[in-house]
Structure formats: structure tokens, C-alpha cells
N, C-alpha and C positions, 0 to 999 in steps of 0.2 A: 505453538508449533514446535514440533520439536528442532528444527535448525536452529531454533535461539536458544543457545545457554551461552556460558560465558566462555567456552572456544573457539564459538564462531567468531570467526575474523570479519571484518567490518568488506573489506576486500572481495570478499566471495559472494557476501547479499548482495554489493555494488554490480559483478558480475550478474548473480542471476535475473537482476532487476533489468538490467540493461541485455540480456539474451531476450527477456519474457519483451521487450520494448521491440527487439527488432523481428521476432515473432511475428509480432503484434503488428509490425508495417507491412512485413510479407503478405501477410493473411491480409491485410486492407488492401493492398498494390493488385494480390490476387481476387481479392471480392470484385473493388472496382471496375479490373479488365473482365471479367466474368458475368457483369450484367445482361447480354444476352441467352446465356444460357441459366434459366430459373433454377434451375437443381443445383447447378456448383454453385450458383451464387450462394443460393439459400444455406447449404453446407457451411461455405467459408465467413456466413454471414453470422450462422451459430459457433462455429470457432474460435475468430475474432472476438466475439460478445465472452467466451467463455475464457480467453487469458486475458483482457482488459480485467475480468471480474477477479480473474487470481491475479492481479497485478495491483490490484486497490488492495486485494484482501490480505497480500503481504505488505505493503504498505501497513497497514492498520495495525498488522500483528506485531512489525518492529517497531510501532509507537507503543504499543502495548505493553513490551519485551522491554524497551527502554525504561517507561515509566517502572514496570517492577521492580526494575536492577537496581532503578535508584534507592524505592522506598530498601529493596533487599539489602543495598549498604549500608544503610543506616542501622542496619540492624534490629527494624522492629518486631519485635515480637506479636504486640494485639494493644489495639487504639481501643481505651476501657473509656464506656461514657461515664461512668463513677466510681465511687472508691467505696461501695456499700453490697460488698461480696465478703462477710465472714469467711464463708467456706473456704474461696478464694487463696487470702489470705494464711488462715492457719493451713492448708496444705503445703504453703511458702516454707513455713516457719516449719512444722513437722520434719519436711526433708530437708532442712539447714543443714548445713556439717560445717563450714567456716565462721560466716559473719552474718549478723543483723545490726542494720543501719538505717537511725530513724532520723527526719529534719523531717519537723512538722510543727504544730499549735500547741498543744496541750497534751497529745497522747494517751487522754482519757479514755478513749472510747477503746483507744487498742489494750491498755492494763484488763477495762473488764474484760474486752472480749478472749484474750490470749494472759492474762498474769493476775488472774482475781484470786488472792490467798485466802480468801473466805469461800470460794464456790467449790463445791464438793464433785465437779462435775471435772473428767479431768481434762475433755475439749477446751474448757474454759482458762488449761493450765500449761496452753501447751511451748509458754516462749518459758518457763521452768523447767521443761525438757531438754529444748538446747539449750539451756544453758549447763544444766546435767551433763549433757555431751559437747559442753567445752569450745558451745558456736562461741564468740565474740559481739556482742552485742553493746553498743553506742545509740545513746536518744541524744537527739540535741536539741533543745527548745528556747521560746523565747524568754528572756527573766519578766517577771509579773507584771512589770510595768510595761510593756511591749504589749500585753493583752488587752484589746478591744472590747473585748463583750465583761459585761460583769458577769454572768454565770461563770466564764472561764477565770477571773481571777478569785473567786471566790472556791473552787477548787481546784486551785495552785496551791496551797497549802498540803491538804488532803494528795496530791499528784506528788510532792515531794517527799510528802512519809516514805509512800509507796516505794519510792526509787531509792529511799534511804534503807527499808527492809531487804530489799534486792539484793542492793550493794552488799549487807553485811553477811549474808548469803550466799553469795554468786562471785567472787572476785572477779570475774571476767562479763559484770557488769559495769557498764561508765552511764553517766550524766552527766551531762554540761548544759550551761545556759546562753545562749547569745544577745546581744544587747540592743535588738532593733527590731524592727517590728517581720514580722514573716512573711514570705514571699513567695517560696516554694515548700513544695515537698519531694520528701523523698526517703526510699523506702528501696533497701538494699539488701537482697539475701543470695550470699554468694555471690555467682559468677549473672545474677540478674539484676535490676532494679524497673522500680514504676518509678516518674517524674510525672510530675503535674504542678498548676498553681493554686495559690493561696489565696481565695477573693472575700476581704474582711465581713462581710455581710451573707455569706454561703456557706455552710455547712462542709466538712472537708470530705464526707461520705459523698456529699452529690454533687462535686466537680469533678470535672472531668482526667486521667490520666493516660500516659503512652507507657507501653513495658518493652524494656531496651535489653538486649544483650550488652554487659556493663564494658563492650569492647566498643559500643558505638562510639561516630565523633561526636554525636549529639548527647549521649548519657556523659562521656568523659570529661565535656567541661563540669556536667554535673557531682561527679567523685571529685572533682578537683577541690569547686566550691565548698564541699561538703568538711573536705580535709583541711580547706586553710580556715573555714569559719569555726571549727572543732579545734584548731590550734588554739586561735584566739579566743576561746569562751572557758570560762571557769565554772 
């Protein structure tokens, strides 16, 4: 309904609810004493029925109004059930102009899909683009022993060349390692980020993530985390 955005005063619904309420006794007081006459009754009988009905129905609507203000605070942008949208992704990175910010597993799958120096293809090359234009770009990962799965510590090697070619590349590429096992992710380009978790036995394409304007209260502990476990990793 359009009466609800965020100038509506809390004050003025209280009012209309409580006009639509004494309406609402008039029209009963007058059905009531009108039972002998079938026609007004019947009138004040459809009356009544009809602001009772708009008096639920705004009810309903500023539970509605409420509930979205909430999620609106938060700042969410779109509740992803996965994290297995290439397309998705490199249009992230394409329109970058500041920062790429990675905390995640192994960062395999994002090198091929966005930083493969061997693919001729140039979709496949497009976090070498911003960095061409001077985004900033941070991975942060776990060091080898933190890794669960033996395919992934088997290339962790192979994942380190890659970040060592970058670097000599790219100056306004960084790596760092952290020293415990993984929990979250997270994935920051600009003034956005996806948050999600780390479930050791799940694939990191097919859990789930939330995409936060990076002003929320809920993404900002996430920056926080990000920059003090980034201080502390070499």
C-alpha cells in the first residue's frame, strides 16, 4: 500500500486504525438497531463486513510493510541458493573499478574461470582486466595444512604458482595465507559483497550465499573479519 514507506509516522496508522474501529461500531450500533427494517439492515450489514475487511487487510499490510523494512535494513540485495553462476560472477568482476576481495578454500575454480593464462578465451581472463584497471585485488586462503580434502591440497601448490605469476604481473595483486581451517566466504567487489558458509564436505559452488550492500550491519562484521584476519596472515 502505498501509505507505508518510511515517512509514514507510526502515529497516523494508529489513528486511521482506530477511526476505521469506530466506523466499524457506528455501522454495528446502526445494523443492530435497524433489524426491523430488511433493507438498511442488509445495507449496514454489507458496510460493516466491508471496513472490518479493510481493517484486517491493513493490519496484514503493516505486518508486511514491517517485515520488508526489516529485511530492507539489512541491506539485502538477493538470497543466492549457490555460488555456481559464472556468468554471475564475471559480470562482478567486469564492472569492478576499486576492489576484489576474496576469503574462501582454494580459489581454484575462480583462477580457471576468471585468471586462466593459458586460455585463449578472453571471458576466461577477465580478473586480468581489473587488474589492468588498477581494481585492488586481495585472496585470502587457508595455508595447506588447513585443507581437508586431498584433491585440494594436492593443488595448493599448482594454486600458488598461479598467485606467484600475478603478483609479478599485477603489483596491486596480494596473497595471503591464514592459519586455521575455513569457515566462511567471502567475495567483495566494490561497494558489494556475497557472504556465505564453508561446509567441509560441500562443494563451495553449491552452498548457499546472501549478497549485501557492503553498508549492511550484517556484511560489516564481515569486512571487519576479513581485515583483521588479512592483518594477521602472511
Amino acid at each position: 500500500m502505498l501509505i507505508f514507506n518510511k515517512k509514514f509516522d507510526v502515529n497516523v496508522f494508529k489513528l486511521v486504525i482506530l477511526t476505521a474501529i469506530i466506523v466499524a461500531l457506528i455501522l454495528f450500533f446502526i445494523f443492530f438497531n435497524a433489524t426491523e427494517n430488511s433493507k438498511t439492515a442488509s445495507i449496514f450489514s454489507g458496510l460493516l463486513t466491508g471496513v472490518i475487511v479493510a481493517i484486517m487487510q491493513l493490519f496484514l499490510s503493516w505486518y508486511e510493510f514491517k517485515k520488508m523494512e526489516k529485511f530492507e535494513s539489512m541491506k539485502i540485495i538477493d538470497i543466492r541458493p549457490d555460488r555456481d553462476k559464472r556468468e554471475f560472477y564475471a559480470n562482478l568482476i567486469v564492472n569492478s573499478t576499486k576492489r576484489i576481495y576474496i576469503m574462501g578454500v582454494t580459489a581454484d575454480r575462480f583462477l580457471n574461470d576468471f585468471a586462466d593464462i593459458d586460455n585463449t578465451l578472453s571471458e576466461r581472463k577477465v580478473l586480468f582486466a581489473a587488474l589492468t584497471r588498477d581494481v585492488e585485488v586481495r585472496i585470502l586462503l587457508p595455508d595447506k595444512e588447513f585443507l581437508q580434502k586431498e584433491r585440494q591440497q594436492q593443488h595448493f601448490e599448482n594454486i600458488k604458482t598461479s598467485f606467484a605469476a600475478i603478483r609479478d604481473s599485477h603489483q596491486n595483486f596480494e596473497n595471503r595465507y591464514f592459519q586455521h581451517t575455513p569457515s566462511h566466504s567471502i567475495f567483495v567487489i566494490d561497494d558489494k559483497c556475497i557472504l556465505g558458509p564453508v561446509f567441509p564436505e560441500i562443494n563451495s559452488k553449491d552452498t548457499p550465499a546472501i549478497y549485501f550492500e557492503d553498508t549492511s550491519p550484517y556484511a560489516v562484521k564481515y569486512l571487519e573479519y576479513f581485515e583483521s584476519e588479512w592483518s594477521k596472515s602472511s
